[in-house]
N, CA, C and O atoms as CSV, one atom per row, in Angstrom:
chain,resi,resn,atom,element,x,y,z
A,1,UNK,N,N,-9.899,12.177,11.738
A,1,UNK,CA,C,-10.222,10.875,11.220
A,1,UNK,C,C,-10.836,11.041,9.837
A,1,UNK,O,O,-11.737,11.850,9.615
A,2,UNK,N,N,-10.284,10.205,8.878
A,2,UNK,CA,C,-10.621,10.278,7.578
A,2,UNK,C,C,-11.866,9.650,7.480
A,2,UNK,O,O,-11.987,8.576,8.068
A,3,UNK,N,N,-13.043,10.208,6.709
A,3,UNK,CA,C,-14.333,9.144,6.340
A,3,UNK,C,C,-14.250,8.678,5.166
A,3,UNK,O,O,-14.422,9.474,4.242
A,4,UNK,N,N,-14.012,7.504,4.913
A,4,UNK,CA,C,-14.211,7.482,3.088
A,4,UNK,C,C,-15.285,6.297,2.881
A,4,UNK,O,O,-15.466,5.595,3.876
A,5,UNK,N,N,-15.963,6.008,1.811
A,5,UNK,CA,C,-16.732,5.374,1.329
A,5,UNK,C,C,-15.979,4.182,-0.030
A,5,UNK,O,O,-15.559,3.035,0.123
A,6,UNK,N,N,-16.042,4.950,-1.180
A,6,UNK,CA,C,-15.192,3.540,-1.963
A,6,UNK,C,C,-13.559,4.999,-2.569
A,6,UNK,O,O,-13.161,5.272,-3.701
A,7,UNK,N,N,-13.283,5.324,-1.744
A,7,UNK,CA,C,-11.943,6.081,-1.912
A,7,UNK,C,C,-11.190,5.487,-0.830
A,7,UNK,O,O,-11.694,5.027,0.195
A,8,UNK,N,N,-10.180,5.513,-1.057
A,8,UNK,CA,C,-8.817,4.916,-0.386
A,8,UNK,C,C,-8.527,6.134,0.567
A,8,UNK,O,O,-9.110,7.205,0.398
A,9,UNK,N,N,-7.464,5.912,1.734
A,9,UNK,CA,C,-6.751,6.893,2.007
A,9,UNK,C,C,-5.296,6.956,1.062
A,9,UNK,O,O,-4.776,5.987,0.509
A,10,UNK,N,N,-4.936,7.989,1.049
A,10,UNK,CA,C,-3.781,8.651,0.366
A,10,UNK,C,C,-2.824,8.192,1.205
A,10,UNK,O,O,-2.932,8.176,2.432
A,11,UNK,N,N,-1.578,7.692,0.371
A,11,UNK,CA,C,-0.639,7.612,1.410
A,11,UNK,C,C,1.075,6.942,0.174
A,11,UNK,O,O,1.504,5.844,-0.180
A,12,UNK,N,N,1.516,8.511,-0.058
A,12,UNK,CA,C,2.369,8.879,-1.031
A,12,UNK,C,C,3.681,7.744,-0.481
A,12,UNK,O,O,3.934,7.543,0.707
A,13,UNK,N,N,4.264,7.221,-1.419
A,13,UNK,CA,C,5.973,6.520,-1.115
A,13,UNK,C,C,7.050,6.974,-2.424
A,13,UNK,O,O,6.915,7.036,-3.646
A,14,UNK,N,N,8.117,7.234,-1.520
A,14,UNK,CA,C,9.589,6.892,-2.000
A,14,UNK,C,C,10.002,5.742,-2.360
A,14,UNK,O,O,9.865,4.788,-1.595
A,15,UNK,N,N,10.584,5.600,-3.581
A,15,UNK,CA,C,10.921,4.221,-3.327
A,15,UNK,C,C,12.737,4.266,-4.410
A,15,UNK,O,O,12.854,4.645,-5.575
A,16,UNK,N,N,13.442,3.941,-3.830
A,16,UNK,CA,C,14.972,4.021,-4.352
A,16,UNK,C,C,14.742,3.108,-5.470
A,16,UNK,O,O,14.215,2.000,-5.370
A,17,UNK,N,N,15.345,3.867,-6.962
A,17,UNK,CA,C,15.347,3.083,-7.916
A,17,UNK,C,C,16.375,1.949,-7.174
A,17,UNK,O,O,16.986,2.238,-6.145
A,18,UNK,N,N,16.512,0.290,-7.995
A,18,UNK,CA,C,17.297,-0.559,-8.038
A,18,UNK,C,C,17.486,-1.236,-6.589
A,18,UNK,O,O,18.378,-2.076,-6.472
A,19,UNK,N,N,16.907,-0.997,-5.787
A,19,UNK,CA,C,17.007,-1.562,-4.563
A,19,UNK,C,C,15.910,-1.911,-3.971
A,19,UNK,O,O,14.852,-1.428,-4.375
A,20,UNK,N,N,15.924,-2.850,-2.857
A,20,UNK,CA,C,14.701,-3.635,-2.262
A,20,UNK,C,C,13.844,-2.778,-1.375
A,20,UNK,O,O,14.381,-2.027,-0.561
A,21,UNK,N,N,12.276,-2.868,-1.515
A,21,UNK,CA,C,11.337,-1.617,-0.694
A,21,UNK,C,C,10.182,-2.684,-0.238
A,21,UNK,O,O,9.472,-3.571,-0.713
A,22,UNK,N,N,10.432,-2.084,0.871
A,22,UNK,CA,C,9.294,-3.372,1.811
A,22,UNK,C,C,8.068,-2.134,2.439
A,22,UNK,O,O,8.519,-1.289,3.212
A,23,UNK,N,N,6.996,-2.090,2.184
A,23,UNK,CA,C,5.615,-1.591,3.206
A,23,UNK,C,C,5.327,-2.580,3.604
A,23,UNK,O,O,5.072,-3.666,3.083
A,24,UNK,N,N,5.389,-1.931,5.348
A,24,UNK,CA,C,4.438,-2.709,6.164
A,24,UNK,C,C,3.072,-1.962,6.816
A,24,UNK,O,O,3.185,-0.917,7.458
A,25,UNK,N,N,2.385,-2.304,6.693
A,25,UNK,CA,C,0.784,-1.977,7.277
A,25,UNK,C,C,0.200,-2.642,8.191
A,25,UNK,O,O,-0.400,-3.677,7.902
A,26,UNK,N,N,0.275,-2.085,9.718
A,26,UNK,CA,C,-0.282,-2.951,10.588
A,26,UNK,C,C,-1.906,-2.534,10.559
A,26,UNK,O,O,-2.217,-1.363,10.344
A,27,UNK,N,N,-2.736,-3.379,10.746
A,27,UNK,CA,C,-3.844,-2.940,10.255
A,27,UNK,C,C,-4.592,-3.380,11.563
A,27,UNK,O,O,-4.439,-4.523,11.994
A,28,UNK,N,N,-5.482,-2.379,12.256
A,28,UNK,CA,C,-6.534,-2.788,13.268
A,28,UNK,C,C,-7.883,-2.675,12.780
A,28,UNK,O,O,-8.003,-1.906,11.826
A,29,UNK,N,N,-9.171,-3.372,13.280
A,29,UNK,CA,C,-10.148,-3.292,13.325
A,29,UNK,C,C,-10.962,-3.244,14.322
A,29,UNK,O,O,-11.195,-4.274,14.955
A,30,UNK,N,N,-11.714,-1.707,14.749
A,30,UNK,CA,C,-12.196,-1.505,16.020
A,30,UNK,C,C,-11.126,-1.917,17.260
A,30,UNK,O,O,-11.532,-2.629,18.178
A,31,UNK,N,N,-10.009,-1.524,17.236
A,31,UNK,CA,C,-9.135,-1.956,17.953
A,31,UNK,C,C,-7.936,-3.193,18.274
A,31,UNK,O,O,-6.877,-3.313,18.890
A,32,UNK,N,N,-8.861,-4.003,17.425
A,32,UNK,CA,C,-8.254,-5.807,17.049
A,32,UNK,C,C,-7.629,-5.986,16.388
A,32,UNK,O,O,-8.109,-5.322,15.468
A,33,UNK,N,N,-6.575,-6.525,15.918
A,33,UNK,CA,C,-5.329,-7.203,15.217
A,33,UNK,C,C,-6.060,-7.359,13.494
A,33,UNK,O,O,-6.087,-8.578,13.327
A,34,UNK,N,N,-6.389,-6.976,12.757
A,34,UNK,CA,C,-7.226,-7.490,11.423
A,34,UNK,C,C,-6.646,-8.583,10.991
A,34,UNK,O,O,-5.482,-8.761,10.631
A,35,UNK,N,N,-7.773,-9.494,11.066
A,35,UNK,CA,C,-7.627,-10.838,10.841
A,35,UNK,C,C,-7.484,-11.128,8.899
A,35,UNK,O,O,-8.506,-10.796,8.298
A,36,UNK,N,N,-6.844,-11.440,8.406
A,36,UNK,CA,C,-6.760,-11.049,6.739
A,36,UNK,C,C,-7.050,-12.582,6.602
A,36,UNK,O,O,-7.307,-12.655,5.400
A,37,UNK,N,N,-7.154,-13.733,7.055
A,37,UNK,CA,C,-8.054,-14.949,6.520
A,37,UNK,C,C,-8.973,-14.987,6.028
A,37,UNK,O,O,-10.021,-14.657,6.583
A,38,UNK,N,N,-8.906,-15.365,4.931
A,38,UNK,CA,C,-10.014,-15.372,3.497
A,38,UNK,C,C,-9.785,-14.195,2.592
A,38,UNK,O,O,-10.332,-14.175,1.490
A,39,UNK,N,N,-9.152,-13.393,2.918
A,39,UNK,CA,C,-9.504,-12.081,2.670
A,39,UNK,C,C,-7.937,-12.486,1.537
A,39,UNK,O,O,-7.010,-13.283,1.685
A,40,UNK,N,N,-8.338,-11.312,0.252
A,40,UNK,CA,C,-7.743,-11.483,-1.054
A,40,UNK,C,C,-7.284,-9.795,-1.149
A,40,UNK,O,O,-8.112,-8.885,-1.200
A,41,UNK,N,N,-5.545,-9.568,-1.162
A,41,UNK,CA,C,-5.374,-8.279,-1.232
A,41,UNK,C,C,-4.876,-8.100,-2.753
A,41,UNK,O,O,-4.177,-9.011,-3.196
A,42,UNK,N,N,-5.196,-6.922,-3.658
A,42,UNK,CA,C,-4.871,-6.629,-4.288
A,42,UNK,C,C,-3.732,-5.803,-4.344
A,42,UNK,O,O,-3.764,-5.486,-3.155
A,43,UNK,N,N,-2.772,-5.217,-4.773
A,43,UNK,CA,C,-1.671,-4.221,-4.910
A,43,UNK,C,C,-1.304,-4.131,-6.233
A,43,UNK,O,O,-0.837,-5.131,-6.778
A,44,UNK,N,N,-1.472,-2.812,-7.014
A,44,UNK,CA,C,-0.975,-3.220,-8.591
A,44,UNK,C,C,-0.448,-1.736,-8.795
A,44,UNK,O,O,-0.545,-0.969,-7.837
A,45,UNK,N,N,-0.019,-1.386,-9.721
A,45,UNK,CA,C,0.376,0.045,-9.865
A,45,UNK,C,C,0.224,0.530,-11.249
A,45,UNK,O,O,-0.109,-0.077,-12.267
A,46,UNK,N,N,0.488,1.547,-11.087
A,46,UNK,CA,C,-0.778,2.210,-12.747
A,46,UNK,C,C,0.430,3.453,-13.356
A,46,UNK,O,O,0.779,4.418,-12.676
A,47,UNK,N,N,0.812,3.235,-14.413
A,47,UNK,CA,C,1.682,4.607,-14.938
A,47,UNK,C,C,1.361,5.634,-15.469
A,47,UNK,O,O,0.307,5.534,-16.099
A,48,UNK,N,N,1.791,6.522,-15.485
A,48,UNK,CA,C,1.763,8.255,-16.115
A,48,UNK,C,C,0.230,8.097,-16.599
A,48,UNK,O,O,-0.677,8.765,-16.102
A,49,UNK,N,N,0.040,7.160,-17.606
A,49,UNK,CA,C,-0.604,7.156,-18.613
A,49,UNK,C,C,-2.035,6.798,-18.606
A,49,UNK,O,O,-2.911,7.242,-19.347
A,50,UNK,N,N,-2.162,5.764,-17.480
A,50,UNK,CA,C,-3.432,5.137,-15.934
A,50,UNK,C,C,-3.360,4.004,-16.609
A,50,UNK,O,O,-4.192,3.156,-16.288
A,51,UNK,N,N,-2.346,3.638,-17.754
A,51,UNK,CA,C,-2.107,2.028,-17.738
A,51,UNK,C,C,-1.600,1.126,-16.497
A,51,UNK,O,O,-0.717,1.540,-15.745
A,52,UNK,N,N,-2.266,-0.235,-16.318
A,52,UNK,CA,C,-1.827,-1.013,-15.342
A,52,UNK,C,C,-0.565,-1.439,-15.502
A,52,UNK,O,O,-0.544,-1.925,-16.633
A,53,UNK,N,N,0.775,-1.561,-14.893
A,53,UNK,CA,C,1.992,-1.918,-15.082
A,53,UNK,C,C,1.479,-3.411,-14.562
A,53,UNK,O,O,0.847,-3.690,-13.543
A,54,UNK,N,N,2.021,-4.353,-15.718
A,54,UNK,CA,C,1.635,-5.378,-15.497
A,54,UNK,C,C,3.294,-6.089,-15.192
A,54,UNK,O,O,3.267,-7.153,-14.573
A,55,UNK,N,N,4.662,-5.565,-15.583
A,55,UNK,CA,C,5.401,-5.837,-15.487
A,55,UNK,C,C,6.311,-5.709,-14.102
A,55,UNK,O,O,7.492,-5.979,-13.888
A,56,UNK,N,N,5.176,-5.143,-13.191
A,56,UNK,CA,C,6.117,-4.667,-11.941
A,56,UNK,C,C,5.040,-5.018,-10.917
A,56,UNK,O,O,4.062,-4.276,-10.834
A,57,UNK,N,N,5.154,-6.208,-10.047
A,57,UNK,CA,C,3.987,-6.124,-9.312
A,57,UNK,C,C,5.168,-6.789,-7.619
A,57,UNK,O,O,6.154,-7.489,-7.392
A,58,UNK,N,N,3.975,-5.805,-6.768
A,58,UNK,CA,C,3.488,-5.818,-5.241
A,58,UNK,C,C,3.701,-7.471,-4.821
A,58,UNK,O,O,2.763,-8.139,-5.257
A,59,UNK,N,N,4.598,-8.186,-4.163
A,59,UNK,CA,C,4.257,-9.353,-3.301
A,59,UNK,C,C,3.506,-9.149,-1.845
A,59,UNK,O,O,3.956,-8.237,-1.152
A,60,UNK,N,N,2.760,-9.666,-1.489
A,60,UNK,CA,C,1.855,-9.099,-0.282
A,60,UNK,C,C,2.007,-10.100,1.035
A,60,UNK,O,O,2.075,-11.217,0.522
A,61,UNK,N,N,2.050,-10.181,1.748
A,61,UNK,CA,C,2.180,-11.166,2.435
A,61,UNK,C,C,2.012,-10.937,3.867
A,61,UNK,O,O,2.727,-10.105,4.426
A,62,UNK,N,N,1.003,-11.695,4.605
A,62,UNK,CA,C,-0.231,-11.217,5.151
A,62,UNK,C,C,0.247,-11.909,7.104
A,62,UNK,O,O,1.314,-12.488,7.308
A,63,UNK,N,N,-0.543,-11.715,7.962
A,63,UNK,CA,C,-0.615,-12.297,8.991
A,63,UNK,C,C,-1.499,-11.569,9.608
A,63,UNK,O,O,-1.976,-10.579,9.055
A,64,UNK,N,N,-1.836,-11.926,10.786
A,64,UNK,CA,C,-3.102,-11.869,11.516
A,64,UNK,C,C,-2.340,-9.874,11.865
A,64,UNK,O,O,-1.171,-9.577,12.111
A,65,UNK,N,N,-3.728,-8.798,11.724
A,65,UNK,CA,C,-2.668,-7.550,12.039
A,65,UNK,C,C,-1.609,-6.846,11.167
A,65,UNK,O,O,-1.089,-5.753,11.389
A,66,UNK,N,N,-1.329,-7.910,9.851
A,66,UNK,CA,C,-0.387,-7.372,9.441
A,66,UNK,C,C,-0.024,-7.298,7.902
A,66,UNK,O,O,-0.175,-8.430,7.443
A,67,UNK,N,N,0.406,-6.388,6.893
A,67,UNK,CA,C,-0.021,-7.134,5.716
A,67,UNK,C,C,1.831,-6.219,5.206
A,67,UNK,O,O,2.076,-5.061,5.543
A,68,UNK,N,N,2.517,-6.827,4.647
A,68,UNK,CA,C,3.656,-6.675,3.974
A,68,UNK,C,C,4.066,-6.167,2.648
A,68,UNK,O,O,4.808,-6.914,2.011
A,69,UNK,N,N,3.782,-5.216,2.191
A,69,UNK,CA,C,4.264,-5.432,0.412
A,69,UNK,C,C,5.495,-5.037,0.498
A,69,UNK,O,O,6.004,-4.361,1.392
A,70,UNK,N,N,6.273,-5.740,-1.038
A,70,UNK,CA,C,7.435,-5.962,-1.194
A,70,UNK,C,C,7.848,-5.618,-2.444
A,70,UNK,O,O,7.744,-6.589,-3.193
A,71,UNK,N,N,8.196,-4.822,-2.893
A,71,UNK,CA,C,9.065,-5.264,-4.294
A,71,UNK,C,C,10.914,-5.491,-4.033
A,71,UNK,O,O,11.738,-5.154,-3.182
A,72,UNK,N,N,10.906,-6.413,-5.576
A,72,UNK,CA,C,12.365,-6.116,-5.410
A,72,UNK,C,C,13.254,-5.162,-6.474
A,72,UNK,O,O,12.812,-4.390,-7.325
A,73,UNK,N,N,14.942,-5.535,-6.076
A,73,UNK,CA,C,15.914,-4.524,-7.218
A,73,UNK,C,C,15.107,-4.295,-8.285
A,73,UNK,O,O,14.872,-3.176,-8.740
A,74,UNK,N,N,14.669,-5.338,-8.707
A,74,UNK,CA,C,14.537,-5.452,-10.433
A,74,UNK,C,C,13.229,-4.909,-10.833
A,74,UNK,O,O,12.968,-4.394,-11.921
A,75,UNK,N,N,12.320,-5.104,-9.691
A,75,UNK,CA,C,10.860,-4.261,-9.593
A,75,UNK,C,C,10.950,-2.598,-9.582
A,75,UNK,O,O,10.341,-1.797,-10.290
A,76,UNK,N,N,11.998,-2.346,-8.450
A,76,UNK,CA,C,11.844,-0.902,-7.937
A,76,UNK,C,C,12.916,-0.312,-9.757
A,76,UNK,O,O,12.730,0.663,-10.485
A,77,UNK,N,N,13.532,-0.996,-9.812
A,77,UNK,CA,C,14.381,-0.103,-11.230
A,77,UNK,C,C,13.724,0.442,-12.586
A,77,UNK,O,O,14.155,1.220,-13.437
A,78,UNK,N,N,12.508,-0.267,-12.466
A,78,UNK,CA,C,11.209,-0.236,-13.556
A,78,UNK,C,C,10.726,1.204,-13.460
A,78,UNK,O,O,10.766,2.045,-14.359
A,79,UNK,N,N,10.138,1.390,-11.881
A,79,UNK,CA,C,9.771,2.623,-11.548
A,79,UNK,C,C,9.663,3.960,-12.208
A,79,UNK,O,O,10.732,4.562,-12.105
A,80,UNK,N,N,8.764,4.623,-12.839
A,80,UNK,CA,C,9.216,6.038,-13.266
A,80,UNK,C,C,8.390,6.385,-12.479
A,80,UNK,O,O,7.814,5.758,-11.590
A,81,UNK,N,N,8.286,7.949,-12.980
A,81,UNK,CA,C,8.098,9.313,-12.470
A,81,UNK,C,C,6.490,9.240,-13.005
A,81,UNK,O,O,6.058,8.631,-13.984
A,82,UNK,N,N,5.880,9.931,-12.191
A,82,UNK,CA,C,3.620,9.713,-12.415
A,82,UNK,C,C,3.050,8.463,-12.142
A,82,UNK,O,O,1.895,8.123,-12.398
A,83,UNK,N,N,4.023,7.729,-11.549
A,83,UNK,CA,C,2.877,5.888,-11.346
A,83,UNK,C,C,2.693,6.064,-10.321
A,83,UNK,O,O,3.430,6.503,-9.438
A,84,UNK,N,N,1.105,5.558,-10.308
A,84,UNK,CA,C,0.794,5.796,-8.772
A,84,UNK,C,C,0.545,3.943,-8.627
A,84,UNK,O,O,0.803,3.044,-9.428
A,85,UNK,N,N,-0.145,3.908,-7.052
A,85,UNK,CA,C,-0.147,2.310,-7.037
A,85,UNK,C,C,-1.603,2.187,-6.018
A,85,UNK,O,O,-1.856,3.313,-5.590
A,86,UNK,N,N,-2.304,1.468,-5.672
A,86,UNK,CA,C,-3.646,1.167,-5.051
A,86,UNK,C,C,-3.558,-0.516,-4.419
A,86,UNK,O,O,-3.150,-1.542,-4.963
A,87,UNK,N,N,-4.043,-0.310,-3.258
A,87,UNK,CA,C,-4.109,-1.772,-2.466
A,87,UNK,C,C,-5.863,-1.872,-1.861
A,87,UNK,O,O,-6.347,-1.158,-0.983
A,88,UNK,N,N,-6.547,-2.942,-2.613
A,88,UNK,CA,C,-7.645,-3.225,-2.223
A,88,UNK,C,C,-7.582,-4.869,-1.627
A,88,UNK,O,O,-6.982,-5.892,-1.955
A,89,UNK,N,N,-8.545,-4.489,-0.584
A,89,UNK,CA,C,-8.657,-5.787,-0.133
A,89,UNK,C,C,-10.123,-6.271,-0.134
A,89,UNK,O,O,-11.181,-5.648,-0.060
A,90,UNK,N,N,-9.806,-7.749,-0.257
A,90,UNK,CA,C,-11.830,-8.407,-0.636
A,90,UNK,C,C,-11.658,-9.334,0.490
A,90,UNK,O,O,-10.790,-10.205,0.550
A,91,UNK,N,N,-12.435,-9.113,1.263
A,91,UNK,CA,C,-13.299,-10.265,2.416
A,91,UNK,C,C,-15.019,-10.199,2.387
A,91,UNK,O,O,-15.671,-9.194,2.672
A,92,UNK,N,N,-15.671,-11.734,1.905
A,92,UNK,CA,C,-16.527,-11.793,2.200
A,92,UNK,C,C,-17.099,-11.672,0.792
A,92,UNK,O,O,-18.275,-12.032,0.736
A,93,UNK,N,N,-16.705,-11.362,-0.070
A,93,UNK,CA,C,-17.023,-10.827,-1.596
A,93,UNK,C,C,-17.490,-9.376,-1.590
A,93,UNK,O,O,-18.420,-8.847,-2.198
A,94,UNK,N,N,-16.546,-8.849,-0.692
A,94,UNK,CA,C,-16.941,-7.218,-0.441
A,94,UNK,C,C,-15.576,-6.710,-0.631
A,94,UNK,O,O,-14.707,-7.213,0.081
A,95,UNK,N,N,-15.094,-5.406,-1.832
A,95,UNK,CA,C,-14.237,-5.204,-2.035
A,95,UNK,C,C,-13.829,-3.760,-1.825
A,95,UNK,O,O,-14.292,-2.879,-2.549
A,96,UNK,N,N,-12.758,-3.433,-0.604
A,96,UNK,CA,C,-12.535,-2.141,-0.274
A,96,UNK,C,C,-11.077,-1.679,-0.776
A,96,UNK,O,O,-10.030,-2.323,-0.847
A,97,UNK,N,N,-11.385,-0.264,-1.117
A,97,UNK,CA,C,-10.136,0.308,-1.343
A,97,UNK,C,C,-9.479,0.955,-0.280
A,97,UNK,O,O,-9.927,1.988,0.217
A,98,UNK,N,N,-7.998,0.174,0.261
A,98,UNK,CA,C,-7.823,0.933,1.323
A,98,UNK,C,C,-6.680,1.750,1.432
A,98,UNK,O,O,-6.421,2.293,2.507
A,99,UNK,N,N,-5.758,1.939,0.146
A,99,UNK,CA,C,-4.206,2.765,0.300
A,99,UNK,C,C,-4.129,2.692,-0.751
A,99,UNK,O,O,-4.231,1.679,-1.445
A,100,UNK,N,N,-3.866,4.115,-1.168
A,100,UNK,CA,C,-3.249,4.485,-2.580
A,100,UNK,C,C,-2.748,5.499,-2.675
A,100,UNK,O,O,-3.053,6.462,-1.972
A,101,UNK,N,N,-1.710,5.511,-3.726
A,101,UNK,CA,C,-1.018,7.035,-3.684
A,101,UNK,C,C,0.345,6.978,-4.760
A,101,UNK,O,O,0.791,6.040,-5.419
A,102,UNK,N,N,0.753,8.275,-4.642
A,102,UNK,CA,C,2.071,8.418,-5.897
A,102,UNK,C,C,3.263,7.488,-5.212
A,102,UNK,O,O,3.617,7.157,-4.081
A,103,UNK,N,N,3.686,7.257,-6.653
A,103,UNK,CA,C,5.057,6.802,-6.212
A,103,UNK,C,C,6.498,7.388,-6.631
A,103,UNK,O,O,6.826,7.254,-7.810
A,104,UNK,N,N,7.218,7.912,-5.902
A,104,UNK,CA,C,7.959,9.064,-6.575
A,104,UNK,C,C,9.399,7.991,-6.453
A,104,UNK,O,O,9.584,7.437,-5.369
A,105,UNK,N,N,10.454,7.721,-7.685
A,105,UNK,CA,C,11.486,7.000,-7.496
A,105,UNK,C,C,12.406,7.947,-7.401
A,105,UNK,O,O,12.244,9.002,-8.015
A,106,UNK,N,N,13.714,7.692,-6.484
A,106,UNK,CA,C,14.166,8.243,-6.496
A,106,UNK,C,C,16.243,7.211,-7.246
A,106,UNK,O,O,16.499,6.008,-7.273
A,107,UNK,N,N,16.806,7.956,-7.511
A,107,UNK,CA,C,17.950,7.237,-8.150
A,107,UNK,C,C,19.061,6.505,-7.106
A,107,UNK,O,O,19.390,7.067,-6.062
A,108,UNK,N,N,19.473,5.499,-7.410
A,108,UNK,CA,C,20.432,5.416,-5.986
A,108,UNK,C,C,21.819,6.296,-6.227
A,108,UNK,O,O,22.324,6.894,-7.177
A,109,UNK,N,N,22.128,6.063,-4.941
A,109,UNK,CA,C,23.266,7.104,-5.175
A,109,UNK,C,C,22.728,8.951,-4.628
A,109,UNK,O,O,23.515,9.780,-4.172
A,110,UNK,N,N,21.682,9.108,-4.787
A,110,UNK,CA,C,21.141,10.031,-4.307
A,110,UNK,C,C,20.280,10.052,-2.945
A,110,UNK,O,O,19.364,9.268,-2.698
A,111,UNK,N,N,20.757,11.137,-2.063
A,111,UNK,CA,C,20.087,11.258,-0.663
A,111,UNK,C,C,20.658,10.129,0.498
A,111,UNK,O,O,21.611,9.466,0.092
A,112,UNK,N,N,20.356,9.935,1.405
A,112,UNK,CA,C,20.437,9.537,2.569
A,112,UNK,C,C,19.368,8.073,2.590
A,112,UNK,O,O,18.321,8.086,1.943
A,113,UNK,N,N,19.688,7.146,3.215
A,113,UNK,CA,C,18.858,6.531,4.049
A,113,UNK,C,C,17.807,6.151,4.928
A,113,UNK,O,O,18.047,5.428,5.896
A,114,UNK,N,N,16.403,6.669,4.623
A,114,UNK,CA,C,15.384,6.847,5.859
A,114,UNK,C,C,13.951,5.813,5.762
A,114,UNK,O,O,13.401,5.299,4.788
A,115,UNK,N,N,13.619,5.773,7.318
A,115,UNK,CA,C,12.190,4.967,6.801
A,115,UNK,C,C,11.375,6.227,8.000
A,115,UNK,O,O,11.925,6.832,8.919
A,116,UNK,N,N,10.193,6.281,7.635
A,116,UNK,CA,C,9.053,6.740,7.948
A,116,UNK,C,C,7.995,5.900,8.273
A,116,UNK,O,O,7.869,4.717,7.957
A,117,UNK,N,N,6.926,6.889,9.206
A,117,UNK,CA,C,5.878,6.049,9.291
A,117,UNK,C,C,4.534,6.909,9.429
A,117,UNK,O,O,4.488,7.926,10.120
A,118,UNK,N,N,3.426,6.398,8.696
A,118,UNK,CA,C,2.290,7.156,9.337
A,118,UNK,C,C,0.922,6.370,9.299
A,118,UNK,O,O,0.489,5.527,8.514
A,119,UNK,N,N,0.429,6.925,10.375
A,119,UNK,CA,C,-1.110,6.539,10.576
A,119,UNK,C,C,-2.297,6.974,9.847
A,119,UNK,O,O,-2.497,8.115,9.430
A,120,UNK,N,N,-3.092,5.930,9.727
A,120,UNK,CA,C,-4.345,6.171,9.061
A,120,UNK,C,C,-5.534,5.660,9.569
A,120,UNK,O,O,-5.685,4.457,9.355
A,121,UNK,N,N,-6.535,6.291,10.257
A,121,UNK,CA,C,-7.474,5.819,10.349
A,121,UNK,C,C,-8.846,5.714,9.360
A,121,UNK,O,O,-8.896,6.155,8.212
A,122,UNK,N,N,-9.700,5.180,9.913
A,122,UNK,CA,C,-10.406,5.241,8.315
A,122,UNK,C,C,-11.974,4.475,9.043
A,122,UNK,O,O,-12.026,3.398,9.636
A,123,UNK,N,N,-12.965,5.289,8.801
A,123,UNK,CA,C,-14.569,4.633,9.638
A,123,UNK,C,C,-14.876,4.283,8.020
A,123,UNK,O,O,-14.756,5.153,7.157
A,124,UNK,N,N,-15.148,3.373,7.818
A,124,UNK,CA,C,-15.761,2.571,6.970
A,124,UNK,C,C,-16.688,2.766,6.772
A,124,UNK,O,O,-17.177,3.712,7.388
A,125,UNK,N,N,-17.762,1.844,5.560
A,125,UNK,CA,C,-19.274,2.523,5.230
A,125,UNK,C,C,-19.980,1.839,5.983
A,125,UNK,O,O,-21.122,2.267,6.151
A,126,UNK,N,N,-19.591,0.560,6.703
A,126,UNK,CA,C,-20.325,0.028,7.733
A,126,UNK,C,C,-20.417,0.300,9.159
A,126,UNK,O,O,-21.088,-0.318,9.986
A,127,UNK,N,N,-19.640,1.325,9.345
A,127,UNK,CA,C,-19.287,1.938,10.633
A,127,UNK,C,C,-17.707,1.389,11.612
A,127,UNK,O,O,-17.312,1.624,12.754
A,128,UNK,N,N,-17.383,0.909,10.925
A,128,UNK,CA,C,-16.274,0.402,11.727
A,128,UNK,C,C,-15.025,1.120,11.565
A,128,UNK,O,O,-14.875,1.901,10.625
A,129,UNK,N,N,-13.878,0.846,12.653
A,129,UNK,CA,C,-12.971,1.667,12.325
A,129,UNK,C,C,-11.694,1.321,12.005
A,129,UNK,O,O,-11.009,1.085,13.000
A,130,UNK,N,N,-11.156,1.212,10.993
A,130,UNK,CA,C,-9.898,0.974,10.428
A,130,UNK,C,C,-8.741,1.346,10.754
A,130,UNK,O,O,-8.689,2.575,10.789
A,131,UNK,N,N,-7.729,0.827,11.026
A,131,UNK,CA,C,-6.808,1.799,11.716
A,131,UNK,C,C,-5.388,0.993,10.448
A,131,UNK,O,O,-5.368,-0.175,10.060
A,132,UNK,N,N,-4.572,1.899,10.159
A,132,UNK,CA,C,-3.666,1.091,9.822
A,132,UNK,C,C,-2.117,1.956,10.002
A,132,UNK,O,O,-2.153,3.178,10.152
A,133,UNK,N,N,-1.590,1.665,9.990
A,133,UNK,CA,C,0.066,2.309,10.672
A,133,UNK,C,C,1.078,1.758,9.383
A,133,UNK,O,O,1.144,0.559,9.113
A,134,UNK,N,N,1.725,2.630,8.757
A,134,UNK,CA,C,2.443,2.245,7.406
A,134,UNK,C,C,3.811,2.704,8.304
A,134,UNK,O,O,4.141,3.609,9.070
A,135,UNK,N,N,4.472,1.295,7.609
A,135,UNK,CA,C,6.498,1.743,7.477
A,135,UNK,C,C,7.448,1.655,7.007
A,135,UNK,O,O,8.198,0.684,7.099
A,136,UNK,N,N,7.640,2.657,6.389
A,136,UNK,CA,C,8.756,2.091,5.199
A,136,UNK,C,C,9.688,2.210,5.393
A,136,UNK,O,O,10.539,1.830,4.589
């Protein structure tokens, strides 16, 4: 089990230039469905350079347990090589960092077809325990 304080867990993606890439993150709290009402997620992504790509952004889209990001064709084709990306979420006017990591594009036309998945748990600075399950 990961402990972090204001660090994210790591959690690296593929993403096919020119085509549509959906993360899903089921997210528990102490065992419970995470309720994301009220709660404000950030997702933005940062290039080579640790400039913010302001031209390529994360749609997020949320439900009780569950939180979605999306880009599309025209998003993922932007993509280079060293951008990484970070998803914080604010409930309560308390703002946590909870997933971040490289984003490696890859060209279409190259490789196979696959989605993956992995778990993350995560005890918080308040003691609680985060659980979240990524699938791409």
């Amino acid at each position: 089990m990961a402990i972090v304080g204001n660090a994210p867990a790591t959690l690296d993606l593929v993403v096919r230039q020119g085509s549509d890439f959906a993360l899903t993150l089921t997210v528990e709290l102490d065992g419970d469905p995470y309720d994301f009402a009220a709660a404000t997620v950030t997702a933005k992504m940062i290039n080579a350079a640790g400039a913010e790509q302001t031209s390529v952004a994360w749609t997020p889209t949320t439900s009780t347990g569950e939180l979605v990001l999306t880009l599309d064709e025209t998003a993922t084709a932007l993509i280079q090589s060293g951008w990484r990306y970070y998803v914080d979420v604010t409930k309560a006017s308390i703002t946590q960092p909870w997933v971040a990591g490289a984003l490696s594009p890859v060209a279409l036309g190259r490789g196979g077809r696959s989605s993956s998945t992995a778990t993350l748990s995560i005890t918080t600075d308040t003691g609680a325990t985060l659980t979240i399950s990524a699938n791409a």
